[in-house]
N, C-alpha and C positions, 0 to 999 in steps of 0.2 A: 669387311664391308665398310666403308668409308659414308660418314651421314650426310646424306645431301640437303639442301634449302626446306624443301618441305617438311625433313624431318626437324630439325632446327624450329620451322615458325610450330610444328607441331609439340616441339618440347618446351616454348616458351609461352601456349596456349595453354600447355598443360599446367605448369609453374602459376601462372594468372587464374587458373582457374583455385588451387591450391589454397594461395594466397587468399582467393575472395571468402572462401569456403572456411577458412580458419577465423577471419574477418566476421563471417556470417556469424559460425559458434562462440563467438566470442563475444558479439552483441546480444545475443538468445541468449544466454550464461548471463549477462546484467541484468537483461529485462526479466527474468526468472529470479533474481535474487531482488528487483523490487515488487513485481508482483506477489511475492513469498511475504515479505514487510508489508504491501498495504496490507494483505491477508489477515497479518500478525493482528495490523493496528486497527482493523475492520473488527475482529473479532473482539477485540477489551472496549473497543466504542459501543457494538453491542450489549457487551457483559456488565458496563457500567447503564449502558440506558435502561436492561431490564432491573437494575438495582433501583436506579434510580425512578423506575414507573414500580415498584414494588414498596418503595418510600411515599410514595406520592397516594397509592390506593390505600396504602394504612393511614394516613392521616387523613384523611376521608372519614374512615372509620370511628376516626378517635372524636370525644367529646371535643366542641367547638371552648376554648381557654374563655376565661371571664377576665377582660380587659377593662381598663380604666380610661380616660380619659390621662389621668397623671401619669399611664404607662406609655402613653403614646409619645415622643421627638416628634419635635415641629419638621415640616418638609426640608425647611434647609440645612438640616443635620445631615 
């Protein structure tokens, strides 16, 4: 059986389709390996905020220090 026109434009639709479609998984594959990173970096921005609001509510806590005047740099230090 000998391929005629139609079959032709139909294997070269199919090839284009192929191609878009590898294209496609290939973009999704990026966007999934930075989504995975902000994740990463979302997650130690958190870990360092609760540390750092966990530093912040204990010195609340803590006696207010007994400062001097002589302790204090002038503002333009």
């Amino acid at each position: 059986m000998l391929p005629t026109p139609d079959d032709h434009q139909f294997e070269e639709r199919i090839i284009a389709l192929e191609e878009g479609m590898m294209h496609a998984e290939h973009l999704l594959k990026n966007l999934n390996e930075v989504v995975c990173e902000m994740h990463d970096r979302l997650d130690e921005q958190v870990r360092q905020l609760k540390t750092l609001k966990q530093l912040i509510q204990r010195g609340k806590h803590d006696e207010p220090e007994e400062r001097s005047f002589e302790d204090e740099r002038p503002p333009h230090y």
